[in-house]
C-alpha positions in Angstrom: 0.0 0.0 0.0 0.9 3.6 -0.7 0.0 6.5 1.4 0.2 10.0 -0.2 -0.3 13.2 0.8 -0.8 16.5 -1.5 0.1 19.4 -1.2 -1.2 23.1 -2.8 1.5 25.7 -4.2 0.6 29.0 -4.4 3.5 31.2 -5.8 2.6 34.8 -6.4 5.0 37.3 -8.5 6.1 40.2 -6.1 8.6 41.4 -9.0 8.7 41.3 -12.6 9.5 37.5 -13.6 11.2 35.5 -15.8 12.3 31.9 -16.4 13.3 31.2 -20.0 12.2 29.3 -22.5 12.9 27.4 -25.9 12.8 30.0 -29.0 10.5 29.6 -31.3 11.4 31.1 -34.5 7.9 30.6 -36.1 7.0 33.3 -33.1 9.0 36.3 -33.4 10.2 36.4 -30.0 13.6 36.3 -29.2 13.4 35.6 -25.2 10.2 33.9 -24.6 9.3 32.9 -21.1 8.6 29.2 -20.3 5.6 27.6 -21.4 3.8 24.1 -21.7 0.7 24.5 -24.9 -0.6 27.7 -23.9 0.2 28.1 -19.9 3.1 30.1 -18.7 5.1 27.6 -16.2 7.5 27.5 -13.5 9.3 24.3 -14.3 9.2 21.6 -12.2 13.5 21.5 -12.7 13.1 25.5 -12.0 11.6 24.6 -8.5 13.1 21.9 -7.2 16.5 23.7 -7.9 15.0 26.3 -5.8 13.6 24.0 -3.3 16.8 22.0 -3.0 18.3 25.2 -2.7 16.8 26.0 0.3 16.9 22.7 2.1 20.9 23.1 1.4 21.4 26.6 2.9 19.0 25.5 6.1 21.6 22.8 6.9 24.2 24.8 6.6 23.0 27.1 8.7 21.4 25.0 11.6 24.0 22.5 12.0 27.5 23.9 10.5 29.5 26.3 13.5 31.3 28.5 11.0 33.9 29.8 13.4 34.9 26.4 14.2 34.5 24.8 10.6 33.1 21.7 11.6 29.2 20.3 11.6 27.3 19.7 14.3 26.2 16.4 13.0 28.5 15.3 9.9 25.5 13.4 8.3 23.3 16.7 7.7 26.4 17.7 5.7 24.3 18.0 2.2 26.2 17.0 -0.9 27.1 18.6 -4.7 24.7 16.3 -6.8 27.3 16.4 -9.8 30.0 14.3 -11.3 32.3 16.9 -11.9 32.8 20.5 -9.6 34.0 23.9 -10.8 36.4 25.2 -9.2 34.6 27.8 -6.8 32.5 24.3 -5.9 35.5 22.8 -4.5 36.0 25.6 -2.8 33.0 25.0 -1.0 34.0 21.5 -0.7 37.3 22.3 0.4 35.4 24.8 3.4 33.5 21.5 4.4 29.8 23.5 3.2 29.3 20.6 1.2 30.5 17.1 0.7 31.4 15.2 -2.0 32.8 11.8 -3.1 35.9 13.0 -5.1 38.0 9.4 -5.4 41.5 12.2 -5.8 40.6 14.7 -3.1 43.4 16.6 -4.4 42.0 17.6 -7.5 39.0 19.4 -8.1 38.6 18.6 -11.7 38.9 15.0 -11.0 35.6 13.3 -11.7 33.3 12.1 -8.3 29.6 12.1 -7.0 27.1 13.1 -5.0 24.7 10.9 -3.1 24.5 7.9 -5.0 23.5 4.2 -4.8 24.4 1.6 -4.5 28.6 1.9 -4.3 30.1 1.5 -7.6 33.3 -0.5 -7.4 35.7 2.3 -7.5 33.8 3.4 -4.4 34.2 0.0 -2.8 37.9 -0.2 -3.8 38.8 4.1 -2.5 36.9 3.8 0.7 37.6 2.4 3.8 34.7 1.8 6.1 34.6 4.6 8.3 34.3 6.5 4.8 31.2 5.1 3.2 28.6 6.8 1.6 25.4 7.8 3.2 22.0 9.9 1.9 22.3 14.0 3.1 19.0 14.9 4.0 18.4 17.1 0.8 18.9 13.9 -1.7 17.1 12.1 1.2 13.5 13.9 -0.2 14.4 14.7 -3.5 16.0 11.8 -4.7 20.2 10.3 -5.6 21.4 9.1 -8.0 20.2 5.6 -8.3 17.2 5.9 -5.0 14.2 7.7 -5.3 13.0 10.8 -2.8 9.8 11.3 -1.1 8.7 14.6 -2.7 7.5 15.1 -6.1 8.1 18.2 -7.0 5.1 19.8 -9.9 5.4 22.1 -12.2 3.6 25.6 -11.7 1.2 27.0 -14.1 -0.9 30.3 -14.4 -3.3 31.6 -17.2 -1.2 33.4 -20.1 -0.3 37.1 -19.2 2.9 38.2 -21.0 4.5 41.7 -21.4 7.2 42.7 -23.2 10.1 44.8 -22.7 13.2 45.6 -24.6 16.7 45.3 -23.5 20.1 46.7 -25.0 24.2 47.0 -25.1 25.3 50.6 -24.3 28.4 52.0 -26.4 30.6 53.2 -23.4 32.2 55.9 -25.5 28.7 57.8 -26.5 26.5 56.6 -23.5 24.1 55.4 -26.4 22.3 51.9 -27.5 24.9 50.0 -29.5 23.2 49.6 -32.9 21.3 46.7 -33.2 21.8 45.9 -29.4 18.0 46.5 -28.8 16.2 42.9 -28.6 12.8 42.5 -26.7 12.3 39.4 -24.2 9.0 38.6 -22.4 7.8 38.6 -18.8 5.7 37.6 -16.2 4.6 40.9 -14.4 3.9 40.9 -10.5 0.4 39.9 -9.3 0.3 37.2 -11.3 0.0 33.9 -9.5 1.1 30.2 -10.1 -0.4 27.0 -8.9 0.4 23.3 -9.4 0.3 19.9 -6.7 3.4 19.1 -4.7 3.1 15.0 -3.9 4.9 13.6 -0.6 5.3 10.0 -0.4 4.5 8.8 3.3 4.7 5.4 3.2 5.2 2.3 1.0 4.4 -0.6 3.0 6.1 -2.6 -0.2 9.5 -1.2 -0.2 9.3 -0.5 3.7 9.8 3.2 3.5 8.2 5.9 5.3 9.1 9.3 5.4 11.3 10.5 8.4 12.4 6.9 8.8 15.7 5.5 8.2 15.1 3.5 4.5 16.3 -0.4 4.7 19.1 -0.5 1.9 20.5 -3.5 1.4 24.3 -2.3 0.1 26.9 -1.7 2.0 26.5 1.6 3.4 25.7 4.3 5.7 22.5 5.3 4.1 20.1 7.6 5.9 21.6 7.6 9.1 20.9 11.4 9.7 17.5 10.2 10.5 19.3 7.3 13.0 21.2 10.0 14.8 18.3 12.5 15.4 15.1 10.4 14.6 12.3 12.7 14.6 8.1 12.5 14.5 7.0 12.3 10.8 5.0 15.5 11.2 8.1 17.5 12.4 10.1 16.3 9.7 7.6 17.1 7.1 7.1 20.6 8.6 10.5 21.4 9.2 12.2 20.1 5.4 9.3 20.5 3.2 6.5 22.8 4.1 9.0 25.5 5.6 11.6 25.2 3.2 9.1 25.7 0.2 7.8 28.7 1.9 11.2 30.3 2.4 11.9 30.4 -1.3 11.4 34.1 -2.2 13.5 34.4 -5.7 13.4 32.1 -8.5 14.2 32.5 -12.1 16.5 34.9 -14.0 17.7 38.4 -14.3 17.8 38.6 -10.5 19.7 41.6 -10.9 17.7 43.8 -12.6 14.8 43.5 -10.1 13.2 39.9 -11.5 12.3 37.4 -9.5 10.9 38.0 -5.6 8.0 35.6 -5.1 5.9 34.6 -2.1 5.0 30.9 -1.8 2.0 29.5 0.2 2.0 25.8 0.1 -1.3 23.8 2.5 -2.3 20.5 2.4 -5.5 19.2 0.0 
């Protein structure tokens, strides 16, 4: 049996908003905004970047002491769910924000993972045991490499209502539009609102999981133990890393710096 709950996103423009979309060129319009048919969307990728996001900086700033560069608990130590890092990423790496399984700590452009399962062999083979792997609480509800989350993250939609505006190069030397600098893009204005069904997996009584429990993985590692250290009651867990976190997301999408992007999110249960 499965046990669900749903949840109701309400996200309301406070600022002129954007998240790009695919050109069309039978359209004319050189920097559409993202849509899906005929409704404007925020993508479900767009949110759960932002959501994830959120979860991320929460951690580090609930359980990592700064002065003291160390965390609290190592498991809420989220990770970089990438294969490769930049080098300002292993920076952050480096400062112990985040972890992640490089198999050559020294170098940051040597290829390595974030949560993942099961082990790979090179895993098996680099790692001792007081090294393995284990789920950060982030990939915990929104899914690693290889396991499933518990949220299911929508995308957002709201009835079509598009401006336009125009944006363009300015010649340094004469403080005027470079010629043929001056291309239009679209917008979402503020007021305008978004809705869409966030899904939260409670419990699978197949696969033995249920959120804010420890998950029963058979490979050889440390898995969710986050959860083992500090169990918590379901409803606090759902309440503290999902319904909080979603509401604390106030900018998503592009051209942050020219005054796009603040939102308001409301999120309650169907």
């Amino acid at each position: 049996m499965i046990e669900e709950k749903e949840y109701e996103i309400t996200l309301v423009t406070k600022e002129p908003f954007r998240v790009g979309g695919v050109e069309n060129p039978l359209s004319g319009v050189d920097n559409p905004v993202a849509k899906v048919g005929d409704r404007i969307a925020v993508p479900g990728t767009t949110l759960k970047g932002a959501y994830r996001c959120a979860i991320e900086r929460y951690l580090i700033d609930n359980f990592f002491d700064q002065n003291k560069k160390i965390w609290l608990n190592e498991s809420f130590r989220p990770c970089i769910p990438s294969t490769k890092l930049t080098p300002d990423e292993n920076e952050l790496v480096k400062n112990k924000f985040y972890n992640f399984y490089n198999l050559k700590e020294d170098k940051w452009d040597t290829k390595g993972d974030g949560c993942h399962y099961p082990c790979t062999k090179k895993c098996n083979e680099a790692r001792n045991n007081s090294k393995k792997h284990y789920i950060c609480p982030a990939c915990y509800f929104l899914g690693a490499n290889g396991l499933d989350g518990f949220v299911r993250v929508p995308f957002l939609y709201a009835e079509e209502r598009i401006n336009e505006l125009y944006s363009a190069n300015i010649d340094r030397s004469t403080q005027t539009v470079k010629q043929g600098t001056n291309r239009p893009y679209q917008l979402v204005p503020d007021g305008t609102i978004f809705k869409g069904v966030m899904t939260v997996l409670v419990k699978d009584t197949i696969r033995g999981r249920e959120i804010g429990k420890a998950r029963r993985l058979a490979d050889d590692t440390h898995g969710d133990i986050w959860l083992e250290n500090e169990p918590r009651a379901q409803e606090e867990i759902i309440e503290e890393f999902i319904l909080d976190r979603v509401k604390s997301i106030n900018l998503i999408g592009g051209y942050k710096s020219k005054g796009f992007g603040k939102v308001e999110i409301d999120i309650e249960e169907i």
